[in-house]
VOBA-1610 file (N, C-alpha, C; in pm, whole numbers, padded with zeros to 5 digits, always signed):
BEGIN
Unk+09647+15993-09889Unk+09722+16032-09772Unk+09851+15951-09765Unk+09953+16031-09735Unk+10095+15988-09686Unk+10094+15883-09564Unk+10191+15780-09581Unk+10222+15765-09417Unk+10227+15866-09354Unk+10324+15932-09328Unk+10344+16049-09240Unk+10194+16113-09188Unk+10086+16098-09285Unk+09941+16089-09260Unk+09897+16015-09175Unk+09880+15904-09127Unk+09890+15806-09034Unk+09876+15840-08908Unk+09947+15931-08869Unk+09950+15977-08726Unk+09814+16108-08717Unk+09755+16163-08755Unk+09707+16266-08800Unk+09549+16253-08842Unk+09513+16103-08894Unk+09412+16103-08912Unk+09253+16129-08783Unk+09155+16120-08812Unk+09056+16149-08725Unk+09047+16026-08627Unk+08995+16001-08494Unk+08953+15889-08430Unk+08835+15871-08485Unk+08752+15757-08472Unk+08677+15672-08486Unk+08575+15665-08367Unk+08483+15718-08348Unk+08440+15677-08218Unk+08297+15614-08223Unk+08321+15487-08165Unk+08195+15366-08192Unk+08128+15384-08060Unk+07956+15298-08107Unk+07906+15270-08027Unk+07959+15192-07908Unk+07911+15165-07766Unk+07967+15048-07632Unk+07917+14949-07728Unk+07994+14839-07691Unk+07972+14698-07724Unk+07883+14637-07685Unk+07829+14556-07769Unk+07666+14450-07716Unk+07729+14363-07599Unk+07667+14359-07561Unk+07665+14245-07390Unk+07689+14122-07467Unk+07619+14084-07607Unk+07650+13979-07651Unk+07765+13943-07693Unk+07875+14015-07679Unk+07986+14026-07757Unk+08111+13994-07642Unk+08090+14024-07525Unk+08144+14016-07386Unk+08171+13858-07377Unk+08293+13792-07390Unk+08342+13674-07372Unk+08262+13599-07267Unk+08210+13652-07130Unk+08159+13562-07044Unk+08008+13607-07052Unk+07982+13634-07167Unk+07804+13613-07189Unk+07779+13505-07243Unk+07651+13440-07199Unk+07618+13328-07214Unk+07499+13305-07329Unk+07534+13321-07462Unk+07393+13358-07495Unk+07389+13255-07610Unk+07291+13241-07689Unk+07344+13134-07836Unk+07382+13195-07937Unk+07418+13115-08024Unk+07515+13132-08120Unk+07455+13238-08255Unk+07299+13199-08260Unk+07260+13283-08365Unk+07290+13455-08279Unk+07183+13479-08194Unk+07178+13628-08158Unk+07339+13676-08132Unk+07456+13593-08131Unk+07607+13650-08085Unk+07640+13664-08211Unk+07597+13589-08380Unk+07640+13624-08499Unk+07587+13750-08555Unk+07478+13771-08505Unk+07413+13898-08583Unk+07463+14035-08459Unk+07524+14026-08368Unk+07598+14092-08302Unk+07700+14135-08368Unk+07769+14003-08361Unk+07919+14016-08424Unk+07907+14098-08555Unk+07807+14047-08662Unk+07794+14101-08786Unk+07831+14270-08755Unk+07668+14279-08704Unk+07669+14412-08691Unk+07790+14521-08629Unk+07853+14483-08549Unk+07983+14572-08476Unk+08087+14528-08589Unk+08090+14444-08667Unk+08199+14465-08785Unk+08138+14551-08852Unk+08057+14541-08913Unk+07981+14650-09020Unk+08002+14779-08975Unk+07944+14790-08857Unk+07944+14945-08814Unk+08048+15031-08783Unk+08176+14947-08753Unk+08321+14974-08748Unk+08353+15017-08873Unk+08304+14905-08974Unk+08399+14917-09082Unk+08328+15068-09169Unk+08209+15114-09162Unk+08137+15249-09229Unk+08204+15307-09147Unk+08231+15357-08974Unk+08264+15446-08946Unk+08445+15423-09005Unk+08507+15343-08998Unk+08641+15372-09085Unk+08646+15457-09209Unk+08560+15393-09276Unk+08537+15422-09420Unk+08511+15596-09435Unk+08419+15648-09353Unk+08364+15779-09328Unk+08475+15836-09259Unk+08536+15801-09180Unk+08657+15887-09162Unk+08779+15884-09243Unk+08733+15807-09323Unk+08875+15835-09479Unk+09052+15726-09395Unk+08987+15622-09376Unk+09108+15578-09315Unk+09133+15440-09413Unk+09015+15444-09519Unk+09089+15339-09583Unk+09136+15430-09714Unk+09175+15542-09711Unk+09306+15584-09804Unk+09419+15671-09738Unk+09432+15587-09622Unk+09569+15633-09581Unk+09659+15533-09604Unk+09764+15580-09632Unk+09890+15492-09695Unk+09968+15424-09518Unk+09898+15340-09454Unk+09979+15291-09324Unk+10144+15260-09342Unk+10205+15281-09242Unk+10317+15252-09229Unk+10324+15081-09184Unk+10431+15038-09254Unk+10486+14857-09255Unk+10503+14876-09124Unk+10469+14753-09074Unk+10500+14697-08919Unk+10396+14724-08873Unk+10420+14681-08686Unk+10255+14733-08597Unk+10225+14844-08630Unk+10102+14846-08584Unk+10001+14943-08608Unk+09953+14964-08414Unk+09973+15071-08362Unk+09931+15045-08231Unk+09770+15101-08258Unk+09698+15071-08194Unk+09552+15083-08146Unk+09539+15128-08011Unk+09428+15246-08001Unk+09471+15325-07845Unk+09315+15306-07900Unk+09255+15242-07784Unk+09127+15222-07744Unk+09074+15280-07626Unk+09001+15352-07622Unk+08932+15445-07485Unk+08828+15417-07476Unk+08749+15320-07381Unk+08645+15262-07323Unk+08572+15401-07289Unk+08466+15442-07300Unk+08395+15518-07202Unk+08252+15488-07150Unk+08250+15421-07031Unk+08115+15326-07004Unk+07990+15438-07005Unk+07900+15329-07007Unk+07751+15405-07014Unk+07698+15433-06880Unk+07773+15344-06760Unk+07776+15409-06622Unk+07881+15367-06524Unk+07855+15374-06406Unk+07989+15372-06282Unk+08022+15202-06267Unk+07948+15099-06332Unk+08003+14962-06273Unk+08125+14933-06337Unk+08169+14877-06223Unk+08327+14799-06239Unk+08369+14687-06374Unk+08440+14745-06456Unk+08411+14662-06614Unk+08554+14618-06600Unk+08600+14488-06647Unk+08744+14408-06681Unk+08757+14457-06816Unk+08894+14501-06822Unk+08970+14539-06931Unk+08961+14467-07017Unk+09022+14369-06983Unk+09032+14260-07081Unk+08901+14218-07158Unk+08813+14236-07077Unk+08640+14114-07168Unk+08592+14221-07225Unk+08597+14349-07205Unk+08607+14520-07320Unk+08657+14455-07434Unk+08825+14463-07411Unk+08861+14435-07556Unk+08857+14269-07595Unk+08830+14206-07533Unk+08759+14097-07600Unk+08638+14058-07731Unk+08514+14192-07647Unk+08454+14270-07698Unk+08430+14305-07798Unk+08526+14402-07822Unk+08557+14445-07921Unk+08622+14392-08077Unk+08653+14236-08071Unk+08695+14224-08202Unk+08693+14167-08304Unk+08523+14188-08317Unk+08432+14204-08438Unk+08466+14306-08523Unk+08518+14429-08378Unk+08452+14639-08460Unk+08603+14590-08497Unk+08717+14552-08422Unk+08874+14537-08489Unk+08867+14459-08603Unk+08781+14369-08655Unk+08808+14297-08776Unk+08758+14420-08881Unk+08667+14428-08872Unk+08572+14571-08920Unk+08671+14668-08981Unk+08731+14697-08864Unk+08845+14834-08879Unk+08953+14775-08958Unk+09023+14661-08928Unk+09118+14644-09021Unk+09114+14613-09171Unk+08940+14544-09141Unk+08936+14461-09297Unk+08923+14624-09402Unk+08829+14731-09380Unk+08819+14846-09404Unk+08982+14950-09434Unk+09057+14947-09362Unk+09186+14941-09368Unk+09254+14890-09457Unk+09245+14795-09528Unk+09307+14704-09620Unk+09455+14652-09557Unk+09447+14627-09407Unk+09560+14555-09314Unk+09528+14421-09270Unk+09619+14396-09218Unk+09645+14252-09175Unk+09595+14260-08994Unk+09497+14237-08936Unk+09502+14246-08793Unk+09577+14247-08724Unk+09679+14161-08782Unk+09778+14078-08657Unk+09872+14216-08653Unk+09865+14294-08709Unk+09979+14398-08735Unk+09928+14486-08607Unk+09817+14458-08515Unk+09731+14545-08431Unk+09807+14507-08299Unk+09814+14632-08240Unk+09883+14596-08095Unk+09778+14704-07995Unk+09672+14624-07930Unk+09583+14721-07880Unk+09649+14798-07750Unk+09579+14890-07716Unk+09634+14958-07570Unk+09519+15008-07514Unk+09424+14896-07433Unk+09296+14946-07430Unk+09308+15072-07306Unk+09206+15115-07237Unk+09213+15265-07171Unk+09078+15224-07109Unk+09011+15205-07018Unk+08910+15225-06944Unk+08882+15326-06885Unk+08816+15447-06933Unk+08807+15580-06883Unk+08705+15578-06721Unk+08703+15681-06651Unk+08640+15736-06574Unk+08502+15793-06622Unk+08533+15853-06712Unk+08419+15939-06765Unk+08306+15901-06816Unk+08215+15895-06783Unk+08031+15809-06821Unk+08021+15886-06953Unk+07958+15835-07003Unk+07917+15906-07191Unk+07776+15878-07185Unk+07695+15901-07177Unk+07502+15831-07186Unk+07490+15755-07300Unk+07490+15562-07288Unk+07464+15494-07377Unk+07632+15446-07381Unk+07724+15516-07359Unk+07915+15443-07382Unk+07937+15487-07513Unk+08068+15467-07508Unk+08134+15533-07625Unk+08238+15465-07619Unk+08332+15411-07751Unk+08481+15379-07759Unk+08496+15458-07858Unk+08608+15475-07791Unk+08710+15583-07898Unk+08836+15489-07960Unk+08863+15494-08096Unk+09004+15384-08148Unk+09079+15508-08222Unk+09152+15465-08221Unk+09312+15557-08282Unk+09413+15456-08303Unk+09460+15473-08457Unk+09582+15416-08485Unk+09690+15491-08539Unk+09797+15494-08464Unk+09939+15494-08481Unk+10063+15426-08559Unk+10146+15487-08637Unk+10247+15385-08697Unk+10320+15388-08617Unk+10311+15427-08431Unk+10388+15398-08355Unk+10393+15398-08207Unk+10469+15328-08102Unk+10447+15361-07943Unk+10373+15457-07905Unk+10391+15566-07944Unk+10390+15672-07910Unk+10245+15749-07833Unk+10243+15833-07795Unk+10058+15863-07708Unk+09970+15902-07816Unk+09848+15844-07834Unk+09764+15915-07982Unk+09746+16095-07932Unk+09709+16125-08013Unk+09685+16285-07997Unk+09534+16292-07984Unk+09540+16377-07859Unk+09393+16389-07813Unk+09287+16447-07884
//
């Protein structure tokens, strides 16, 4: 795939994040590594399966459009979401064959309940709105 491919490819849509993974969980260090493991791993197959590590990315950021969709109605901080989340972002980039830092997230906390949660990721070679 072309850059120009880049914009075009499929989203990614992962499991909700382990509670263990949530910055203000309090838990020990072994059960938060085999967390962590696992949400890199599982990021990085669903990359892989959507064919995103042979797209040719475009140099510079990479925006990331992240769409939270909780598993029910409680009040969730944006921020400790994508906190969360970046195990499945190491996952995704290392799968990618990119540099993280090139990641500029734009997380999204939806309205919409999914049974069990859902994130949706999309990357862009630019500002611009991902395509729905």
């Amino acid at each position: 795939m072309s850059a120009s491919d880049a914009d075009t490819v499929r989203p990614l849509l992962l499991p909700w994040p382990d509670r263990k993974l949530h910055p203000n969980a309090r838990v020990h260090w072994a059960p938060k590594a085999k967390a962590t493991a696992a949400a890199r791993a599982a990021a990085g197959w669903e990359t892989m399966a959507a064919g995103w590590n042979y797209v040719d990315w475009p140099d510079g950021d990479l925006f990331v459009w992240i769409t939270f969709y909780p598993p029910d109605r409680r009040r969730r901080d944006t921020d400790g979401l994508l906190s969360s989340m970046k195990a499945a972002l190491d996952g995704i980039a290392q799968t990618m064959g990119v540099d993280d830092r090139r990641f500029v997230p734009r997380p999204y906390l939806s309205d919409e309940v999914r049974p069990g949660g859902q994130v949706r990721v999309q990357v862009t070679g630019g500002p611009h709105e991902a395509k729905a």
